[in-house]
N, C-alpha and C positions, 0 to 999 in steps of 0.2 A: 323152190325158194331158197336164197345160199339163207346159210345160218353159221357161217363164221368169215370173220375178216381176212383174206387170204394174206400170206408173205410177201413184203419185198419182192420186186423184183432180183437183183440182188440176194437170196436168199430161198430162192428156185434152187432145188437140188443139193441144198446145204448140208441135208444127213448123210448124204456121200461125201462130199466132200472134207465132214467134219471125219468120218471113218477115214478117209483114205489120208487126211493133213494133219489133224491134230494129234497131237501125242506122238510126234516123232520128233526132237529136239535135236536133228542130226549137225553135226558138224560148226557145236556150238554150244556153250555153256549158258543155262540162262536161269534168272534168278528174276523172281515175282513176291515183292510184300503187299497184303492188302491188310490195310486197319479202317476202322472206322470209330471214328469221335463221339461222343454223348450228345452233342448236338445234330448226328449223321453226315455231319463233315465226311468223305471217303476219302483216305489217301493211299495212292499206287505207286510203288516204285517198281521199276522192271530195270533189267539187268542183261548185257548178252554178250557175251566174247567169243569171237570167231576164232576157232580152236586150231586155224592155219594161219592166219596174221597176227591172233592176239589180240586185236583190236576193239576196246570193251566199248562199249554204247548203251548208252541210258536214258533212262526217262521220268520225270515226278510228276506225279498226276493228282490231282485234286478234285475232287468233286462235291456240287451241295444242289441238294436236291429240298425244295418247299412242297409238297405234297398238296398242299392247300389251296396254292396259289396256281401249281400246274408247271414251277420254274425248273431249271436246273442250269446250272452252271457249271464249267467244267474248264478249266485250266492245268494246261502241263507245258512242262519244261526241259529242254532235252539238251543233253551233251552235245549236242551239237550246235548249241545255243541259239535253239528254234522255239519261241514262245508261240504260245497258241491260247486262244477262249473260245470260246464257245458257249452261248447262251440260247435253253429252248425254251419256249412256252407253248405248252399244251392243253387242248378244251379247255379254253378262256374264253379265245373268242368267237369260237362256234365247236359242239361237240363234234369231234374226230380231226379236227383243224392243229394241227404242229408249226409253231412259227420257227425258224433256226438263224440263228449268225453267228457266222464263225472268221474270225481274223488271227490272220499269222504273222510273225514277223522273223526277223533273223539283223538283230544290229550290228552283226559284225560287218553286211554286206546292204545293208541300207533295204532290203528286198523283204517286200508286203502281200499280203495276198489276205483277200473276203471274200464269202461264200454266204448267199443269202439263199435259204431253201424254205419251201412249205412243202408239206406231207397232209393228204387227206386220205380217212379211211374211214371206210363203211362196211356194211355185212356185204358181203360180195364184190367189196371193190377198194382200190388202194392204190395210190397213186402219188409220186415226187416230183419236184422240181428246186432246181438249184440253179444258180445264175453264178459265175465266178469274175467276180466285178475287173477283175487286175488279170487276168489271160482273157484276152480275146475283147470285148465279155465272151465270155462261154455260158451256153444254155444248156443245162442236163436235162433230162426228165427220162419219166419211165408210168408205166402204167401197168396193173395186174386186174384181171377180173377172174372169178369163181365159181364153181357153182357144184356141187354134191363129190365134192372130191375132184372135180377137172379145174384148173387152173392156167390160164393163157394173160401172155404179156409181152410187151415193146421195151425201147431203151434207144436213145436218142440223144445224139450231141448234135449242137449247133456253134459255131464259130459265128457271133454278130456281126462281128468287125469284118471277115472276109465275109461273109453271107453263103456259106458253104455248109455241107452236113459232116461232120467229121468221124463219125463211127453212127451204125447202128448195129441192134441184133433184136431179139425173138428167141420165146421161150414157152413149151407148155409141157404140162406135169402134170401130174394124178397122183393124189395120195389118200391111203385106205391107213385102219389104223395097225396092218402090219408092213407094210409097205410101200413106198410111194418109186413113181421111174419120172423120169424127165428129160427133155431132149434139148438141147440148144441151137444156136445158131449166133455164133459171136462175130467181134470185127469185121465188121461189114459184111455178115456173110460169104468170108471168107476161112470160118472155124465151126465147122459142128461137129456136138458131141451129144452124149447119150449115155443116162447114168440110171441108173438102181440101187435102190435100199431096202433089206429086208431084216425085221427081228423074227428072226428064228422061233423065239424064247427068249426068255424073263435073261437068260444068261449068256446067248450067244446073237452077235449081229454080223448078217454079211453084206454087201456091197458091192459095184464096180464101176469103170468110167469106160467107154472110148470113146477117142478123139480123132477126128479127120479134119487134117489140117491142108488145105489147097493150096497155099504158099508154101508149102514143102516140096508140091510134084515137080517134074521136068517142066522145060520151060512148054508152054503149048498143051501138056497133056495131064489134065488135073486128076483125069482117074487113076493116074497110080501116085498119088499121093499117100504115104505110107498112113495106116489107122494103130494111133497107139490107144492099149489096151493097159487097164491096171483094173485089181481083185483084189479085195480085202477083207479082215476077219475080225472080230474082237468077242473075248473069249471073258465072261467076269469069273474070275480065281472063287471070290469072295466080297464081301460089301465091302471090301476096301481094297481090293487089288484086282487090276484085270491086266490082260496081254493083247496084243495089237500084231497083224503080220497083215504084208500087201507083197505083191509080188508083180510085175508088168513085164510087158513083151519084150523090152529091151534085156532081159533077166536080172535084173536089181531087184533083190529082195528085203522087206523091211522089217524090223523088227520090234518091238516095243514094249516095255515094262511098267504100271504103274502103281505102286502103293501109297495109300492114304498112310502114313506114318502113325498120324494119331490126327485128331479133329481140328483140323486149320492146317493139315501139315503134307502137302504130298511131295513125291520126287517119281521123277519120269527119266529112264534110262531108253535109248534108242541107238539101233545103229540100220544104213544101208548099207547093202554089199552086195558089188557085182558080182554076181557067180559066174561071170564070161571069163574074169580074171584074179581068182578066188589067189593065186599065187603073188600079186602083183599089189601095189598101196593104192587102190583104187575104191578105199572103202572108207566109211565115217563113222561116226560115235557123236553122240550127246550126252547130255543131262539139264534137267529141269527141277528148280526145286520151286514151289510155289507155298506160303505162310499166310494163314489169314490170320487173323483175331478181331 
């Protein structure tokens, strides 16, 4: 009998990918305030400047969350003068039931877009759909079912307007609680990969991804489509600072720093670097500083 709500589809093999993506702010300065209000008002500023054009990009975010009522609303505003809301309501009108809409807009260029979604989940089962009123309509949806640690699911685009499928994929996983692996099969079954997560220990986590991409091979012969491969490691210092390093077959290797400052306060240093061309400017640097209170 399942006895837990399984993930997102979406969200399959996310401890990899959180190992092998997060915490590397390469090639890019980026800056994250989170506060929140006496009335739980949230507000988020982010920040990010591309450290080869210069060019900063931002975002204000807001959030209000009713507890009571199951609501939440969430507006942000972006340098690039893209407004966005977003309203959910949750177990209201039936337990495990998410209602969502979401509309955007951009006045400088007259262009709109909505997004109506419902989300149900149950002990062993979890499942989205989203309809995107202004492309196509577009139909999304996805589905996950579980059961003692095994985990399988779908993912599905439909184009209404043309009456055609516009992507699918397939996914299943297993997760235990020192490790979980997962395999995919994206863009129409034209992307699989295959990933692993393991905590070692309370202090050390390792991971890896490969990928076999079939629109890579020669024209006609899909089996020698190259398989790329990426390894990674994260290492905790202490309860407030750990290390990050991943490395892939291309020989890029990554690097990563992070210390909690003090309580609300961290910064994350990263860099990648080819070692094919360790003489050459073929390398990058970050930083990330993220503030709560």
């Amino acid at each position: 009998m399942a006895t837990i709500i399984p993930v997102p589809f979406a969200d399959l093999g996310k401890s990899t990918n959180d190992l092998l993506g997060k915490d590397f702010p390469v090639g890019q300065t980026k800056f994250e305030l989170k506060t929140v209000a006496p009335n739980g008002v949230t507000f988020n500023v982010l920040g990010n400047q591309d450290n080869k054009s210069g060019h900063i990009n931002g975002e204000l975010k807001t959030k209000y969350v009713d507890y009571k009522n199951g609501l939440t609303v969430t507006e942000a505003w972006t340098t690039s003068n893209v407004i966005t809301t977003q309203i959910e309501v949750e177990n209201k009108v039936a337990k495990g039931l998410k209602l969502d809409i979401t509309g955007g807009f951009l006045p400088s260029e007259g262009k709109k877009n909505a997004k109506v979604g419902v989300q149900y989940k149950q002990l062993g089962f979890n499942s989205r759909a989203y309809v995107d009123l202004f492309k196509g309509p577009t139909f999304t949806g996805d589905v996950v079912v579980g059961r003692d640690g095994f985990t399988v699911g779908g993912d599905v685009a439909y184009d209404v307007g043309g009456a055609y499928i516009t992507r699918f994929a397939a996914a299943a996983a297993y997760t235990a609680p020192e490790y979980s692996v997962a395999l995919h099969a994206h863009n129409s079954f034209k992307l699989f990969s295959a990933s692993y997560y393991h905590r070692i220990n309370a202090d050390l986590e390792a991971g890896g991804k490969a990928a076999w991409d079939t629109k890579a091979a020669p024209a006609g012969d899909k089996s020698k489509a190259p398989v790329a491969l990426e390894v990674g490691a994260k290492y905790y210092l202490d309860r407030d600072a750990f290390v990050k390093a991943k490395v892939n077959n291309s020989g890029v290797l990554g690097l990563g720093y992070t210390q909690a400052l003090r309580k609300g306060v961290k910064v994350s240093i990263a860099g990648l670097f080819d070692t094919t061309k360790l003489n050459q400017p073929a390398h990058k640097l970050g930083l990330s500083f993220v503030f709560e209170a």
